[in-house]
Each structure stands twice: as C-alpha cells, then as structure tokens.
C-alpha positions in Angstrom: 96.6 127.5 90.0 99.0 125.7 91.8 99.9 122.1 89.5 99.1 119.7 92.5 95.1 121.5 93.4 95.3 121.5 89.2 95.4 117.8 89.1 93.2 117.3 92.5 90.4 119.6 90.7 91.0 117.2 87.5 90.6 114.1 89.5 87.3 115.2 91.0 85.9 116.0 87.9 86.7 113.2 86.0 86.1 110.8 89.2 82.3 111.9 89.3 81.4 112.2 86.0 78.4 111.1 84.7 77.5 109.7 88.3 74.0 109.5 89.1 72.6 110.7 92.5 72.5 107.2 93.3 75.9 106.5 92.4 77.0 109.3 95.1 74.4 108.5 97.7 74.8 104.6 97.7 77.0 103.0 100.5 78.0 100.1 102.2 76.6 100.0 106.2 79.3 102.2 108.5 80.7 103.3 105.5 81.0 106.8 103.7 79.5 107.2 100.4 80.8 109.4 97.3 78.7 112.0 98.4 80.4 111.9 101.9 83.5 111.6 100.6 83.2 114.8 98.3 81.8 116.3 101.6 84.7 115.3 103.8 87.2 116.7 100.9 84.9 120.2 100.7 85.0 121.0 104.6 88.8 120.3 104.8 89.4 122.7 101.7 87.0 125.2 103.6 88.4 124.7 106.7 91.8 125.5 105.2 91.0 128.6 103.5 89.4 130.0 107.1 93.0 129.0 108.3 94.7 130.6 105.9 92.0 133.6 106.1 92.7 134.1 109.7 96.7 134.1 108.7 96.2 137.2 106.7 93.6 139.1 109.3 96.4 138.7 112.2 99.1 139.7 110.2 101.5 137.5 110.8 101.7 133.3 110.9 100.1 131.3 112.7 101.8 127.7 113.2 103.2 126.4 116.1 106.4 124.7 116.7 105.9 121.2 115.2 106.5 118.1 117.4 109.0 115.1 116.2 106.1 113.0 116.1 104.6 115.4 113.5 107.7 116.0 111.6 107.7 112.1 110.8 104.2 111.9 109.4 104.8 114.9 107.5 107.4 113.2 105.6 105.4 110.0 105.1 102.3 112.5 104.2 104.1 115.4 102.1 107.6 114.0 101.6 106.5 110.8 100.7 102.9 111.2 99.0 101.8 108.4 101.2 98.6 108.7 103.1 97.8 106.1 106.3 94.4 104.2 105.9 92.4 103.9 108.4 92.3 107.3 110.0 89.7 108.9 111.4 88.7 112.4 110.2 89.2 115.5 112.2 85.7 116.2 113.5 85.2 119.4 111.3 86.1 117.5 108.3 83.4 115.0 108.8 80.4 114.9 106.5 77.3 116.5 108.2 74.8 116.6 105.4 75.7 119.4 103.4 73.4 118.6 100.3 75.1 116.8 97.3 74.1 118.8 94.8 75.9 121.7 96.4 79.1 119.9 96.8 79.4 118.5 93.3 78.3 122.1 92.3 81.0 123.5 93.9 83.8 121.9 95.3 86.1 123.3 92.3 85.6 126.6 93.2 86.3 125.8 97.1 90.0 124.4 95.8 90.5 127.4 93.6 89.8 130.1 96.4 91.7 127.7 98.5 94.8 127.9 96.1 94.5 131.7 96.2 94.4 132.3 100.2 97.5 129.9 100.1 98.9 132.3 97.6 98.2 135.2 99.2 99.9 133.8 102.7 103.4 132.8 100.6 103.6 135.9 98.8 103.4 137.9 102.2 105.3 136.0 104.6 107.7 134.1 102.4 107.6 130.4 100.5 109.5 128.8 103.2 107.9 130.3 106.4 105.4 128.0 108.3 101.7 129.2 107.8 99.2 127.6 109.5 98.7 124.2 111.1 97.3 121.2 110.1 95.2 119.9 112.8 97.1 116.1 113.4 100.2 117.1 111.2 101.0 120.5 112.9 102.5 123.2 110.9 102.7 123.6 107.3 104.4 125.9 104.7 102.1 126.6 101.5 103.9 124.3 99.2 103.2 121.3 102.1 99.4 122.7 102.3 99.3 122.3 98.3 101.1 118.7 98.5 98.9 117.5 101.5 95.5 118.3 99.8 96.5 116.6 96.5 97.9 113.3 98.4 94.4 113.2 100.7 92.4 114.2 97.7 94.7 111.5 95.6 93.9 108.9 98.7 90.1 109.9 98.4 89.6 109.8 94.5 90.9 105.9 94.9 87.7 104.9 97.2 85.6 107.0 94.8 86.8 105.1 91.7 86.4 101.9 93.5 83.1 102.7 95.2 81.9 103.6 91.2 83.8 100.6 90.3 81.8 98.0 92.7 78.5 100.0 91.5 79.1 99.3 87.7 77.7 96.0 86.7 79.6 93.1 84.9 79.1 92.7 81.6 76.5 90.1 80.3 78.1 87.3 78.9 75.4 85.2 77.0 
C-alpha cells in the first residue's frame, strides 16, 4: 500500500480506538460527529474508487483540462499538505446515515481497495498522466489522489482527536 493511505489507515485506527458508541455519536448542535466524520472520509474513498473504476471500464482517462483556479489549490492542497477550513463537503461526500458500526468496521478496507484501483490506473496509463478528477480540485494524477486523501484524512483525524479530546474528562484533583 501506498506510504501516505499507509499512514491515513494508521491514523484512523489509532484515532478511534477504544471509542465508545457514544464517543462517535456525540456532537455539538450543527456540527458533525466522529461517526460523521468517519462517514464523510468512507464516501469520499468510495466515491474515488467508482472514479477510478470507471477510468479502467472506458479505457482511457478521464480528467479534464484543469483550470488556473484549480492548479492554485492543488498546490496549497497536494503541494503544500495544507487543507482550507471551513469548506463545505461535496454533496456525495456528506454523511447520510450509513450505520456506524459498518463504517468503523470497514473503512480500512475501503482505503485499501481504494489504493489498488489507483494502482491499477498508474500502472496502465502512466505515473504522470492525469486520471480522474476531483470534484472542486479538478484533475489529479495517482500520486496527487494518494497525497490528497492522506492531507483531508490528516485534516479530519485532527477534529476527531479533539472531538475525543473535549469528551475525555479532567482529571479529579482532590
């Protein structure tokens, strides 16, 4: 597996250990909890294997030509590992009540079939050829695909830590 989905699959692993179903249910009002979060994550690594699916079924790549807007946020976003805040989520990325249990259970699995599609698409049409887009970002070889998905997951695993953080209580200091 590719080192970046390596160290996303890590992350999540080690972020939701030991959580309870509260700990991944419980949020704030207008806010997403860890279970939505973990959602949000598992439709955008489905939603890119499809891509990537639908890549090997025509034969041939399917990205566009990307914009200049695009090209700058993909080197913030790739080039630069940094991902905005305050974004809203592409509307089939957004949670919709897939049950928890069957995220947790298998989100790993969703990354590592992810990671093989990908590989599947470079070793056919080249490492440097444009695959498939990314809906806001546009076009993406398979190293950027890799490099996205572990700086969103990377941006995603910090809310989880704090959202497990904030649910923790203090210490009792008598």
């Amino acid at each position: 597996m590719d080192s970046n989905l390596e160290r996303l699959t890590a992350g999540l692993a080690s972020a939701i250990d030991g959580a309870s179903a509260d700990d991944l249910t419980c949020h704030r009002e207008g806010k997403w909890s860890i279970a939505q979060i973990l959602e949000h994550l598992y439709l955008s690594y489905t939603g890119t294997t499809k891509g990537f699916q639908r890549c090997l079924e025509a034969g041939k790549p399917l990205a566009s030509s990307a914009t200049l807007k695009q090209r700058v946020m993909v080197l913030f976003v790739v080039g630069l590992g940094k991902f905005p805040p305050g974004r809203k989520a592409p509307k089939n990325t957004q949670p919709r009540g897939i049950a928890c249990e069957r995220v947790v259970a298998d989100i790993g699995s969703q990354v590592a079939a992810m990671d093989d599609v990908i590989r599947k698409c470079e070793q056919r049409y080249g490492s440097g050829t444009k695959l498939v887009d990314h809906p806001i970002l546009g076009p993406f070889t398979a190293r950027q695909w890799r490099k996205f998905h572990w700086v969103h997951g990377r941006h995603h695993l910090q809310q989880i830590l704090r959202l497990r953080k904030d649910r923790t209580p203090a210490p009792d200091k008598r």
